[in-house]
C-alpha positions as YAML, in Angstrom:
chain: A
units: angstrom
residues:
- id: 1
  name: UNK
  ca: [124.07, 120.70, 75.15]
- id: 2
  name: UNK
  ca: [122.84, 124.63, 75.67]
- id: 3
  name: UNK
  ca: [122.87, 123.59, 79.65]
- id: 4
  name: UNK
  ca: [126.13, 122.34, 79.68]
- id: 5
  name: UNK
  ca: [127.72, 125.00, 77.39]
- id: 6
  name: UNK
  ca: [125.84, 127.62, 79.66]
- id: 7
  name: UNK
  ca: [127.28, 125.80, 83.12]
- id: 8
  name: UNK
  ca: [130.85, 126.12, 81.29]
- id: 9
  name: UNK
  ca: [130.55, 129.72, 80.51]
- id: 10
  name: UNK
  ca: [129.33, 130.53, 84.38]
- id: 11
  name: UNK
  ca: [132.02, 129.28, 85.67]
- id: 12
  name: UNK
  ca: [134.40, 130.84, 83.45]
- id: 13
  name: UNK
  ca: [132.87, 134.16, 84.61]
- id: 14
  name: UNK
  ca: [133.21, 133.11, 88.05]
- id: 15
  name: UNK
  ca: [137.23, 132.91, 88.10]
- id: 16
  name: UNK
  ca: [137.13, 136.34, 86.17]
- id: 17
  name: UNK
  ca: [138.31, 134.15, 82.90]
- id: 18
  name: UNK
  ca: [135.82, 135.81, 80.76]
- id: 19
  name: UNK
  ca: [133.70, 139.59, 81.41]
- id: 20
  name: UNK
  ca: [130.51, 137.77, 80.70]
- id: 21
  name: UNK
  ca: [128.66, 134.65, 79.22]
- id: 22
  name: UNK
  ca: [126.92, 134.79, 75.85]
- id: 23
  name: UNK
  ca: [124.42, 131.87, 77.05]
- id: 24
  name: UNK
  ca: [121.93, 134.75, 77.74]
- id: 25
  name: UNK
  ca: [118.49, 134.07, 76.40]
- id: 26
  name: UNK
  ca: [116.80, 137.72, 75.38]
- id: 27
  name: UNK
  ca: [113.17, 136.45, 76.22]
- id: 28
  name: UNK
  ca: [111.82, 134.16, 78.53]
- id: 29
  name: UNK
  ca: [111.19, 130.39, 77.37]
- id: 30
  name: UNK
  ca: [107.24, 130.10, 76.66]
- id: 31
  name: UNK
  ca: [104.88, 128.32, 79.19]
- id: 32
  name: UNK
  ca: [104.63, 124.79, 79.04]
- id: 33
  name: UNK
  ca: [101.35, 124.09, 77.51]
- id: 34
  name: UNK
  ca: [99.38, 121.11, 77.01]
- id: 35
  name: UNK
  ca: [99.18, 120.02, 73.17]
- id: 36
  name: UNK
  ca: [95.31, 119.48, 73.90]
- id: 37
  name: UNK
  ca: [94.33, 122.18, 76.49]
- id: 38
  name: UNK
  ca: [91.11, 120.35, 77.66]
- id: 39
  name: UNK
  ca: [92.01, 117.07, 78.48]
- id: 40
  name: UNK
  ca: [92.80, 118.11, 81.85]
- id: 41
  name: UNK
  ca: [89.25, 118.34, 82.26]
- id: 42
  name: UNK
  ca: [89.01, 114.53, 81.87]
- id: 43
  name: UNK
  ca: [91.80, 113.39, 84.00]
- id: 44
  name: UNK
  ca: [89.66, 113.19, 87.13]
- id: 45
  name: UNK
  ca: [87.87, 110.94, 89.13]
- id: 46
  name: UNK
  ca: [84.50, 111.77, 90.44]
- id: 47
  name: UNK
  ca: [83.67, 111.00, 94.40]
- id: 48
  name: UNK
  ca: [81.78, 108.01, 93.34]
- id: 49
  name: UNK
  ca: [84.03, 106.08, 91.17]
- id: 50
  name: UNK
  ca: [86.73, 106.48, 93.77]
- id: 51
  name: UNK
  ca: [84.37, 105.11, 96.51]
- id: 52
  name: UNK
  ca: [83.72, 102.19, 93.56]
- id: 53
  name: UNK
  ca: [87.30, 101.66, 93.00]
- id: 54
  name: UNK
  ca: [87.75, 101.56, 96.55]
- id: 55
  name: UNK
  ca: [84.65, 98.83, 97.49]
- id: 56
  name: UNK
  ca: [85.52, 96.68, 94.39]
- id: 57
  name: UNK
  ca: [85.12, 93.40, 95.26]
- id: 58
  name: UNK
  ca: [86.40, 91.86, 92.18]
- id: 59
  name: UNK
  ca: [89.49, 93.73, 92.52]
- id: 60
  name: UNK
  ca: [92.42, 92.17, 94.57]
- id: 61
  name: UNK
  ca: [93.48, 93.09, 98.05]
- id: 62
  name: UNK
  ca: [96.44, 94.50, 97.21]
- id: 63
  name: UNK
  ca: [95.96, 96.58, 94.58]
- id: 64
  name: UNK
  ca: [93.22, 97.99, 96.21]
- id: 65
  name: UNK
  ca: [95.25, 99.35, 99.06]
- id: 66
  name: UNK
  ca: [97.63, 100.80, 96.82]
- id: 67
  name: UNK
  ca: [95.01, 102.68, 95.46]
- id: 68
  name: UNK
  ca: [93.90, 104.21, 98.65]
- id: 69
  name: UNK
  ca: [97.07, 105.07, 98.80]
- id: 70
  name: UNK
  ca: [96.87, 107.12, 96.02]
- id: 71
  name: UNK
  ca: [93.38, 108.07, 95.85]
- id: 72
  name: UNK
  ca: [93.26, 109.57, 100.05]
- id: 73
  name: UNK
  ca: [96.74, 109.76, 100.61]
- id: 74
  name: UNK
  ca: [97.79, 112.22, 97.18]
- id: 75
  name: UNK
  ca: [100.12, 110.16, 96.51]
- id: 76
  name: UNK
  ca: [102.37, 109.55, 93.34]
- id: 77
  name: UNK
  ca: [102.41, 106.19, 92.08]
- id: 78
  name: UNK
  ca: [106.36, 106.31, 93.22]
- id: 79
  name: UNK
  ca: [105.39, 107.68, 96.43]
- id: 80
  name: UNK
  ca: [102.86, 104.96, 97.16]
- id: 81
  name: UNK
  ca: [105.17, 102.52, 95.89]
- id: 82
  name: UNK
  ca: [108.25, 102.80, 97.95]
- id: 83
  name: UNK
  ca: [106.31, 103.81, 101.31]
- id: 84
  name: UNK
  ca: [107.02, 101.61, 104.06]
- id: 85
  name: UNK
  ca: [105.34, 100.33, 107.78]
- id: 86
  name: UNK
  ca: [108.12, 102.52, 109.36]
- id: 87
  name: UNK
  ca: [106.79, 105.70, 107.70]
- id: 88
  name: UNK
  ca: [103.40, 104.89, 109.41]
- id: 89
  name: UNK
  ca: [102.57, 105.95, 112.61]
- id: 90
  name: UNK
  ca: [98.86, 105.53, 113.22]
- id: 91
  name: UNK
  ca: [99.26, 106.42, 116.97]
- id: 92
  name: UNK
  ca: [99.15, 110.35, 116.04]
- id: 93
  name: UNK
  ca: [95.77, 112.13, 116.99]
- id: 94
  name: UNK
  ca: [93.85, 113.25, 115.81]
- id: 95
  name: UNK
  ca: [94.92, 111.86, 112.53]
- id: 96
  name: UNK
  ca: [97.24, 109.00, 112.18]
- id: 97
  name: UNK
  ca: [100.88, 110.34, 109.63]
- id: 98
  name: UNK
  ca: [102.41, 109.00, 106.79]
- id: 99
  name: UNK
  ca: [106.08, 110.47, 106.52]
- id: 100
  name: UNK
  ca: [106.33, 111.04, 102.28]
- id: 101
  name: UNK
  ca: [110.02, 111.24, 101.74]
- id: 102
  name: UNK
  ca: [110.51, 109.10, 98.77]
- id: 103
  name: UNK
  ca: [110.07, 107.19, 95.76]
- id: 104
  name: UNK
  ca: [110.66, 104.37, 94.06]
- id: 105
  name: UNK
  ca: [111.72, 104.51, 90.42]
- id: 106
  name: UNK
  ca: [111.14, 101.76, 87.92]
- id: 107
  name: UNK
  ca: [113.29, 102.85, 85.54]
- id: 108
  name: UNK
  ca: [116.35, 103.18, 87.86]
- id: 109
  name: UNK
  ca: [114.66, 100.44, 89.83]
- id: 110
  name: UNK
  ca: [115.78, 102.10, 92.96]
- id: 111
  name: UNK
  ca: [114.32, 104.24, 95.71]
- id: 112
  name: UNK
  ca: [115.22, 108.14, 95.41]
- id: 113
  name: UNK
  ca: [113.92, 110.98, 96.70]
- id: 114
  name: UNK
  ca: [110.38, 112.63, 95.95]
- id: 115
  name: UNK
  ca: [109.95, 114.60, 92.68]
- id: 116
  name: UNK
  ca: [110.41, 118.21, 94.23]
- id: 117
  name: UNK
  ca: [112.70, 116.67, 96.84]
- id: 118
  name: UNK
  ca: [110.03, 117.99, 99.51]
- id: 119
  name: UNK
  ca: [109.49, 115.91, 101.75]
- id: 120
  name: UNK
  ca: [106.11, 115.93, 104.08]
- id: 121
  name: UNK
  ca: [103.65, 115.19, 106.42]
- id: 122
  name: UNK
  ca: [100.32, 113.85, 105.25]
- id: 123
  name: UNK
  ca: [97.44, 112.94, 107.66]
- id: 124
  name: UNK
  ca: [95.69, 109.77, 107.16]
- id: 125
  name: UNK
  ca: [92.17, 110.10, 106.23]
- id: 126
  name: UNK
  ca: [89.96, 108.07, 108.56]
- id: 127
  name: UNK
  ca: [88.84, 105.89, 105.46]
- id: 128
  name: UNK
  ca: [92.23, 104.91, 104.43]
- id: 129
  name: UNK
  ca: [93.05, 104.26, 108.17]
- id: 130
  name: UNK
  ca: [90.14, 101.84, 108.34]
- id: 131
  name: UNK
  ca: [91.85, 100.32, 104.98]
- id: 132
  name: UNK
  ca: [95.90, 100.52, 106.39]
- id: 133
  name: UNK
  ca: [94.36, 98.39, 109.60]
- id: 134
  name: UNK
  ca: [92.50, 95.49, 107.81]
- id: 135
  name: UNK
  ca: [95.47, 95.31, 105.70]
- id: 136
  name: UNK
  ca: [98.63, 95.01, 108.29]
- id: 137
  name: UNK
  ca: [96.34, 92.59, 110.31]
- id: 138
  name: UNK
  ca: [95.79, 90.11, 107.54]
- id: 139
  name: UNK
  ca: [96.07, 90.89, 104.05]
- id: 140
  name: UNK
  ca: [99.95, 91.54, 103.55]
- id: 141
  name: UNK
  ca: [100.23, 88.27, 105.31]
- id: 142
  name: UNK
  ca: [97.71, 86.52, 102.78]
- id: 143
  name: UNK
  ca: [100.29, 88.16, 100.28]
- id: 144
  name: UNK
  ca: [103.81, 87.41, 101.20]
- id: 145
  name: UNK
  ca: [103.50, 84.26, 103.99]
- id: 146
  name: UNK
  ca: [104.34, 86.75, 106.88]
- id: 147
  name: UNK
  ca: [103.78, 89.22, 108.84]
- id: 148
  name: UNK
  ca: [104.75, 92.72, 108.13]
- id: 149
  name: UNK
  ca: [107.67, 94.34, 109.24]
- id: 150
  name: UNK
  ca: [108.85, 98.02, 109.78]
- id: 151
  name: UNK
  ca: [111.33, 98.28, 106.38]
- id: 152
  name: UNK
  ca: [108.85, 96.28, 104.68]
- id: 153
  name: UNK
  ca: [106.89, 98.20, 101.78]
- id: 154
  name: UNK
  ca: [103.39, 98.63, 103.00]
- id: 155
  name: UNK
  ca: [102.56, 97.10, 99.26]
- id: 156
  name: UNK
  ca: [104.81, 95.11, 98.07]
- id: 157
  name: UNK
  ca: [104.78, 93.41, 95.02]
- id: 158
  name: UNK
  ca: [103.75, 89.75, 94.49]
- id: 159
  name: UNK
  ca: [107.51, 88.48, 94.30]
- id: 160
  name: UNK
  ca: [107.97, 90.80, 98.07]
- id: 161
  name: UNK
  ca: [109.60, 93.70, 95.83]
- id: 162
  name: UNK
  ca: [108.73, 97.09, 94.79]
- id: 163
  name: UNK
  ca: [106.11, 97.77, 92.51]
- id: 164
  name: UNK
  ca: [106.32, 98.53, 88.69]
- id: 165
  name: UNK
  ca: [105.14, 101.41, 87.38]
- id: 166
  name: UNK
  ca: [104.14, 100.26, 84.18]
- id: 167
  name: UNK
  ca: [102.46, 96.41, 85.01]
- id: 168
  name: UNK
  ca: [100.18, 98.34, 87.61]
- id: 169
  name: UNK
  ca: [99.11, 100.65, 85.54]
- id: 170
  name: UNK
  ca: [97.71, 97.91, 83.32]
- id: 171
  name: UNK
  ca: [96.06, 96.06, 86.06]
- id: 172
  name: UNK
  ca: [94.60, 99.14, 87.46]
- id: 173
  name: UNK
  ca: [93.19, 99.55, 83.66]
- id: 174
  name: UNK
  ca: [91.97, 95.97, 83.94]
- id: 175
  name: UNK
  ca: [90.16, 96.80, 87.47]
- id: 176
  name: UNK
  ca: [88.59, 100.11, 86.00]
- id: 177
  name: UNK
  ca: [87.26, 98.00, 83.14]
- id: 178
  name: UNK
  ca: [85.98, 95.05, 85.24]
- id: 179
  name: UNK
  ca: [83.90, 97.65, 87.34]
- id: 180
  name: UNK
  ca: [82.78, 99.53, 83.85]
- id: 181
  name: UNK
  ca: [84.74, 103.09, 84.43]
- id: 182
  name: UNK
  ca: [86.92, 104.37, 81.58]
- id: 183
  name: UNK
  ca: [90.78, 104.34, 81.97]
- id: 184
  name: UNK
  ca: [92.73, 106.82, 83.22]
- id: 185
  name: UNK
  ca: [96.23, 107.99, 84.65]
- id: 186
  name: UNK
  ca: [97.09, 106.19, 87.99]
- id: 187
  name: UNK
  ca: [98.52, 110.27, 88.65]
- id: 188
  name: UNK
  ca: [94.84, 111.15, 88.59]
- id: 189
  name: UNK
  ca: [94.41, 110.03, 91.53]
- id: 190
  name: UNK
  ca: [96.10, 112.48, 93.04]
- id: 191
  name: UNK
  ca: [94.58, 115.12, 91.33]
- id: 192
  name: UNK
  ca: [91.22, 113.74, 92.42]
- id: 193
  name: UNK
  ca: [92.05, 113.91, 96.36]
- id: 194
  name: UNK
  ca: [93.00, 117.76, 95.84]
- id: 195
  name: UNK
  ca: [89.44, 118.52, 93.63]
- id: 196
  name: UNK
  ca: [87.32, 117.12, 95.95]
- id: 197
  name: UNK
  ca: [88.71, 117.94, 99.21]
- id: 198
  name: UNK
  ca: [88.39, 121.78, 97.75]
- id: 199
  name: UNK
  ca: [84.59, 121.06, 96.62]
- id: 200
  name: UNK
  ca: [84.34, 119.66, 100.15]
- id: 201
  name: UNK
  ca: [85.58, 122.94, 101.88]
- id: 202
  name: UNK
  ca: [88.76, 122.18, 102.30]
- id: 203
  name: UNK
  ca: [91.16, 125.98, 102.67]
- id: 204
  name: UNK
  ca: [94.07, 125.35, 99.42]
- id: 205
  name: UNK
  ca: [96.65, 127.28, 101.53]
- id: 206
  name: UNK
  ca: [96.67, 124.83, 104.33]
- id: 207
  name: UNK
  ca: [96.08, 121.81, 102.13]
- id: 208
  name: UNK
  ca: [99.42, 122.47, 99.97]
- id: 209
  name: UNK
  ca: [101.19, 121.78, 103.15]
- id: 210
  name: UNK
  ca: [99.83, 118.04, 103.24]
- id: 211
  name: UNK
  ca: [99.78, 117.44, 99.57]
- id: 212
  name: UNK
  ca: [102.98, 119.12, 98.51]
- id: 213
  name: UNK
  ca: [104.80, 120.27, 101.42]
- id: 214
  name: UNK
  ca: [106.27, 123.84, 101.71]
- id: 215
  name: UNK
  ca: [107.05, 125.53, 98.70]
- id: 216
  name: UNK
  ca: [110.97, 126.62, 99.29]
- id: 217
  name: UNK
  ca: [109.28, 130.74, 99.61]
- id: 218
  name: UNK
  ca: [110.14, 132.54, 102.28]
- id: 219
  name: UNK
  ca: [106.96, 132.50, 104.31]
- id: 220
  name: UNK
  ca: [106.45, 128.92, 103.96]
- id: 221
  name: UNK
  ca: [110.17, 128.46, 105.43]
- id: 222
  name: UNK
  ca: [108.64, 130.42, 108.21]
- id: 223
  name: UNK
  ca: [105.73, 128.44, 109.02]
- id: 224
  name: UNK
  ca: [105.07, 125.50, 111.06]
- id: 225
  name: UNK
  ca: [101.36, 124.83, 111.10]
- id: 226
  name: UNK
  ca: [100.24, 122.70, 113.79]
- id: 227
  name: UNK
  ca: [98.81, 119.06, 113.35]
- id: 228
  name: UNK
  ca: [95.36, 119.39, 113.88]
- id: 229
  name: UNK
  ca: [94.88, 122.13, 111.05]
- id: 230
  name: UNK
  ca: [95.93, 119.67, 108.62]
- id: 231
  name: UNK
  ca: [94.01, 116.90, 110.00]
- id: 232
  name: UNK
  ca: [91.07, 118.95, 109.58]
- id: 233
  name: UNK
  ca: [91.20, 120.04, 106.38]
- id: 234
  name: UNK
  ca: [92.09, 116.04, 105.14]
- id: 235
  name: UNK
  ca: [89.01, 114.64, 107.16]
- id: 236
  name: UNK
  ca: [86.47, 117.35, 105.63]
- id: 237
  name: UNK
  ca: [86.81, 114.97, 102.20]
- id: 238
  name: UNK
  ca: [83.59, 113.02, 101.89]
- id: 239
  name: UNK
  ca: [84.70, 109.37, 100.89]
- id: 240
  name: UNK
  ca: [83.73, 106.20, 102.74]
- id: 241
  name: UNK
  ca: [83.80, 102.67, 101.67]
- id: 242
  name: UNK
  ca: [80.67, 100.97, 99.98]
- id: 243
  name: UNK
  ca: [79.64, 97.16, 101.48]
- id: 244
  name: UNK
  ca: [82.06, 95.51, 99.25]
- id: 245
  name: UNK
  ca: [80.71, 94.14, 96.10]
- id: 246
  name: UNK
  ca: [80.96, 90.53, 95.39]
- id: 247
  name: UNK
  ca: [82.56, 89.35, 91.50]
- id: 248
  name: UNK
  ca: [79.45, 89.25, 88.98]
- id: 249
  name: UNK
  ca: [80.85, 85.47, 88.64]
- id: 250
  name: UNK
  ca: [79.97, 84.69, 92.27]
- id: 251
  name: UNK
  ca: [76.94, 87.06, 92.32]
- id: 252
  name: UNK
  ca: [75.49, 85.26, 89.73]
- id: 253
  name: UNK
  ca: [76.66, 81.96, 91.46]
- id: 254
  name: UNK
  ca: [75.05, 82.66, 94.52]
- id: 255
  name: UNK
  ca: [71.87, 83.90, 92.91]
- id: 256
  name: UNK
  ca: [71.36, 80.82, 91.00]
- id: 257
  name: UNK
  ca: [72.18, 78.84, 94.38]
- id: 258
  name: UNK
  ca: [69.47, 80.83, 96.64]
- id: 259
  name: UNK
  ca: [66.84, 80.09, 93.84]
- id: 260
  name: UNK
  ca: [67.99, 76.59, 93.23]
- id: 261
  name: UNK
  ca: [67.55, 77.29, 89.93]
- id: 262
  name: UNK
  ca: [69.86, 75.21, 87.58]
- id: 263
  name: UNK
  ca: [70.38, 74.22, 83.83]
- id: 264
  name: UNK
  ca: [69.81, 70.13, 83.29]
- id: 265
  name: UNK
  ca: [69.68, 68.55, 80.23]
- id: 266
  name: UNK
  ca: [67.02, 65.74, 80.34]
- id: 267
  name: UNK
  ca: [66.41, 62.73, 77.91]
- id: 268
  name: UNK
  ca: [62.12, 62.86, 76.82]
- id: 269
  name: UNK
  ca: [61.06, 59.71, 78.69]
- id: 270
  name: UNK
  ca: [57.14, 60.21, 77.52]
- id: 271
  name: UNK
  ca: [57.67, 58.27, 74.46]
- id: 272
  name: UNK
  ca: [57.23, 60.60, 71.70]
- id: 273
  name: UNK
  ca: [60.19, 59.86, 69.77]
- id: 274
  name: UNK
  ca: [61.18, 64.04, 69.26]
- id: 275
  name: UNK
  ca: [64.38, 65.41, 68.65]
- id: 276
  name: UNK
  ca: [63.25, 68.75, 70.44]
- id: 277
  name: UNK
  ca: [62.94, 66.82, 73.44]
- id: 278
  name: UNK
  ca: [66.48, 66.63, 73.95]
- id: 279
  name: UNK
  ca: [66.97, 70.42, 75.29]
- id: 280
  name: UNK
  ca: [67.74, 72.51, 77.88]
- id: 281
  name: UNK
  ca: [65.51, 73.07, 80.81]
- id: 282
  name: UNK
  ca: [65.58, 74.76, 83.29]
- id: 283
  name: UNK
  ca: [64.88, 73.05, 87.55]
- id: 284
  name: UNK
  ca: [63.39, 74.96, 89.76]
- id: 285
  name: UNK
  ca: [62.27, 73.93, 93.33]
- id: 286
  name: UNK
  ca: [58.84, 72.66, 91.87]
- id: 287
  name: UNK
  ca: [60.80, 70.40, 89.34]
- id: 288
  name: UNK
  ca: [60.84, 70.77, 85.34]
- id: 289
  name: UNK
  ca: [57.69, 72.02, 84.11]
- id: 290
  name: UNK
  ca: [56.23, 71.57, 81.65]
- id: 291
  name: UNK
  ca: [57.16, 67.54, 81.05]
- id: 292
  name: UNK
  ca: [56.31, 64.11, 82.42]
- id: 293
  name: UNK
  ca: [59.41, 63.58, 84.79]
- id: 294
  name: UNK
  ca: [60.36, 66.42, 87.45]
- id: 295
  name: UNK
  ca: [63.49, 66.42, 88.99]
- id: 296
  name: UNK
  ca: [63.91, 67.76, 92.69]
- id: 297
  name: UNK
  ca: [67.22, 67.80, 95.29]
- id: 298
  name: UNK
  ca: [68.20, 68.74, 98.40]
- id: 299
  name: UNK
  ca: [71.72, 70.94, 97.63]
- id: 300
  name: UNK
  ca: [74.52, 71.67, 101.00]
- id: 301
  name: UNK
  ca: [75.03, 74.54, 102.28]
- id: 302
  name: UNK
  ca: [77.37, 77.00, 100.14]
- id: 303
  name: UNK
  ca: [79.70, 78.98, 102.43]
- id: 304
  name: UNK
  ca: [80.49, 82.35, 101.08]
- id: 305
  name: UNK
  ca: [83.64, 80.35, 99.54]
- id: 306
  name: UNK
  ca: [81.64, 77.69, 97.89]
- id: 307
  name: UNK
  ca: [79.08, 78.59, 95.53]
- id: 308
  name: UNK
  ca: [79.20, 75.04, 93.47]
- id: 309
  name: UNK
  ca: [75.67, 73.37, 94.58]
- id: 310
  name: UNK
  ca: [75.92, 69.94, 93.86]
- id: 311
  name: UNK
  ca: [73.02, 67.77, 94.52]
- id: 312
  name: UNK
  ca: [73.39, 64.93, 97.66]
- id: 313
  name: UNK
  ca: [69.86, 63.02, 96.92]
- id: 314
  name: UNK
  ca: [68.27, 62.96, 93.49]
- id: 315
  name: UNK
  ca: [64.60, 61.62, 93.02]
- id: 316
  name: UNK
  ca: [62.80, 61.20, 89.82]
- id: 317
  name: UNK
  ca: [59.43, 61.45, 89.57]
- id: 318
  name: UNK
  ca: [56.33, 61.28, 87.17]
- id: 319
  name: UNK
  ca: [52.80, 61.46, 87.63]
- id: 320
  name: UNK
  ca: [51.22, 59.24, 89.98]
- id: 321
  name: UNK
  ca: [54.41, 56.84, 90.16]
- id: 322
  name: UNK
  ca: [58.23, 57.39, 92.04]
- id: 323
  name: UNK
  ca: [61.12, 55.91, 90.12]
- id: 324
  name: UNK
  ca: [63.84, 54.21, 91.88]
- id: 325
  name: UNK
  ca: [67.64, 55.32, 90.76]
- id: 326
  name: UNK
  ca: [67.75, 51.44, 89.37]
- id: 327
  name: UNK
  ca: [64.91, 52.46, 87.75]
- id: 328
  name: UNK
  ca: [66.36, 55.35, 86.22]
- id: 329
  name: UNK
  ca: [69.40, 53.59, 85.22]
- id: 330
  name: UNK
  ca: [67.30, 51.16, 83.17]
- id: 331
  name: UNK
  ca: [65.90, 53.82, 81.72]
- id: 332
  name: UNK
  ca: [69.01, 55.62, 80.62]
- id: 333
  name: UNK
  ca: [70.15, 52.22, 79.16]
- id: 334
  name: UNK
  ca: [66.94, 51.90, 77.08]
- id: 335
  name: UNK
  ca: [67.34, 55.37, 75.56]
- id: 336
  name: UNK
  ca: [70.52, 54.59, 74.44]
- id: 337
  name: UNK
  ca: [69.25, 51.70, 73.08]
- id: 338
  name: UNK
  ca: [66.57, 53.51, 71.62]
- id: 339
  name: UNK
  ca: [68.94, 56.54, 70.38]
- id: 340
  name: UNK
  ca: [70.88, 54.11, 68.08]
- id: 341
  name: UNK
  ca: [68.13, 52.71, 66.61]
- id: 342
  name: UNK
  ca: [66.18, 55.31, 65.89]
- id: 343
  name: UNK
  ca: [69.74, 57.59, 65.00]
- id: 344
  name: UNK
  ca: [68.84, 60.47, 67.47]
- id: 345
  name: UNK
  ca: [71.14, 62.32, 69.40]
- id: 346
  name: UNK
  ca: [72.15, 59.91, 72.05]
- id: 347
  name: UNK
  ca: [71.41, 60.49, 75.58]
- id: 348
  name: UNK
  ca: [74.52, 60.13, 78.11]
- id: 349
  name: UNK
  ca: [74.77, 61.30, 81.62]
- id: 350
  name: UNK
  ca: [77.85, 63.58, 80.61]
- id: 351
  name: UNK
  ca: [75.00, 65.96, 79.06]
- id: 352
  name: UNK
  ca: [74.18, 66.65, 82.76]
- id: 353
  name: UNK
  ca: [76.73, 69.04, 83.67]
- id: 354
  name: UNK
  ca: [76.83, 69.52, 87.51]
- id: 355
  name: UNK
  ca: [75.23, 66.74, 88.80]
- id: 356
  name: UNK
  ca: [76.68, 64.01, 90.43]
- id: 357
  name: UNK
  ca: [74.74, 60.59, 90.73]
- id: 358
  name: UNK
  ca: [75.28, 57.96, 93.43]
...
């Protein structure tokens, strides 16, 4: 209302309607301050929990790359969102450029210009080059069923859209989690780029330029630096990519696989007559131990896509005698037999889970 009133007034002054305008504040409107001054503090990430967002495994393609977006190109989630193949040009030296001219807004669900209306020139950090490459050769493919093209948006959503503001901040909250780092804003990232490229040596002055663009001043209007000063000063930040982490699901997979270790549940065949018989055990390459019967396979081979090892021969044996599988059949049958009689947990070949028989 005060803004509108004082726009009004100023123009009234400006066809002589009125001497002056009343909308004159005596004192200057406070600083903006931060209702708790030190959580600014917080809002950062550290140089190795961006190189573990960056090598996450468990976290998907996609989202990854807009996160290097963010993280080495100090970027605004907007900025990241709405950037596009054509803004790209990774033929520049020494440094490829991404051309940051403007954003995407979720709530107006349209693309507008950047916050400042500034636009820039940022070079592309040798890491997130590496990323941008592995990405536009096969990844946005994987994503949308083709290849990319120059309007396209360099991450598009899964639908082929722009991103939301608000769903990826919850999956990047999700992919913090799943890698055990607390949440914070997806705007930190950019405020992490600038912190450690200045621990790293980086001169502020020259870095603005990249990260924010000129000013509006005066001397910035004035200024032109060259390229290569800017590519310098974005390649002295210190952040590679780690050997890419598998899922704890598969890692755990795999380990089990490579020490052919796996959980069986097997009936007590030594006649005892025992409830605690009937437990878990665990078969390693020597066979269960301690008991009567051992049970030993050959597994496949898992390819890095297949970590489900599922048995192709399975031979019983006890001491000082083989059993055929018609054998072991029988047997099944007689503990079943057995179980009802004697009302003990019955034995059934759906307590082996993971093991196919043939």
């Amino acid at each position: 209302m005060y803004g509108t009133l004082r726009a009004m007034l100023n123009d009234a002054v400006a066809d002589e309607l009125i001497p002056s305008s009343p909308c004159v504040l005596k004192d200057e409107l406070p600083a903006k301050r931060d209702k708790d001054r030190t959580w600014r503090r917080t809002a950062v990430f550290t140089r190795d929990e961006v190189e573990a967002i960056l090598s996450a495994g468990s976290t998907p393609d996609d989202r990854r790359v807009l996160a290097s977006l963010m993280f080495l190109g100090a970027m605004r989630f907007g900025e990241a969102a709405a950037l596009t193949w054509r803004d790209y040009d990774p033929t520049c030296e020494p440094l490829g450029k991404l051309v940051i001219e403007k954003s995407y807004s979720t709530k107006k669900r349209k693309v507008k210009g950047t916050k400042i209306e500034n636009p820039r020139e940022m070079p592309v950090h040798p890491t997130l080059a590496r990323i941008l490459a592995e990405w536009k050769l096969s990844g946005f493919e994987q994503l949308t069923g083709r290849t990319p093209q120059p309007d396209d948006p360099i991450v598009p959503s899964r639908r082929g859209a722009y991103r939301n503001v608000n769903a990826s901040l919850r999956r990047f909250h999700e992919d913090l989690e799943r890698i055990g780092l607390r949440a914070r804003r997806q705007h930190d990232a950019r405020r992490s780029f600038i912190s450690i490229a200045r621990a790293d040596g980086a001169v502020a002055d020259t870095l603005h330029f990249a990260t924010h663009g000129p000013d509006g001043e005066i001397m910035d209007d004035y200024t032109t630096l060259p390229w290569a000063a800017l590519c310098a000063e974005v390649a002295k930040v210190r952040i590679s990519l780690r050997e890419v982490e598998m899922p704890r699901q598969a890692s755990l997979a795999a380990s089990e696989a490579t020490s052919a270790e796996v959980e069986l549940l097997t009936p007590d065949l030594t006649g005892s007559g025992t409830h605690e018989n009937h437990r878990l055990k665990l078969a390693e390459r020597t066979g269960l131990e301690p008991g009567s019967m051992a049970a030993t396979w050959r597994t496949k081979t898992a390819t890095s896509h297949d970590h489900a090892w599922l048995p192709s021969e399975l031979v019983l044996t006890s001491p000082g005698q083989s059993r055929s599988m018609s054998t072991f059949w029988a047997t099944v049958a007689h503990e079943r037999r057995r179980s009802l009689v004697e009302r003990r947990p019955r034995c059934s070949l759906a307590s082996i889970p993971g093991i196919a028989f043939g």
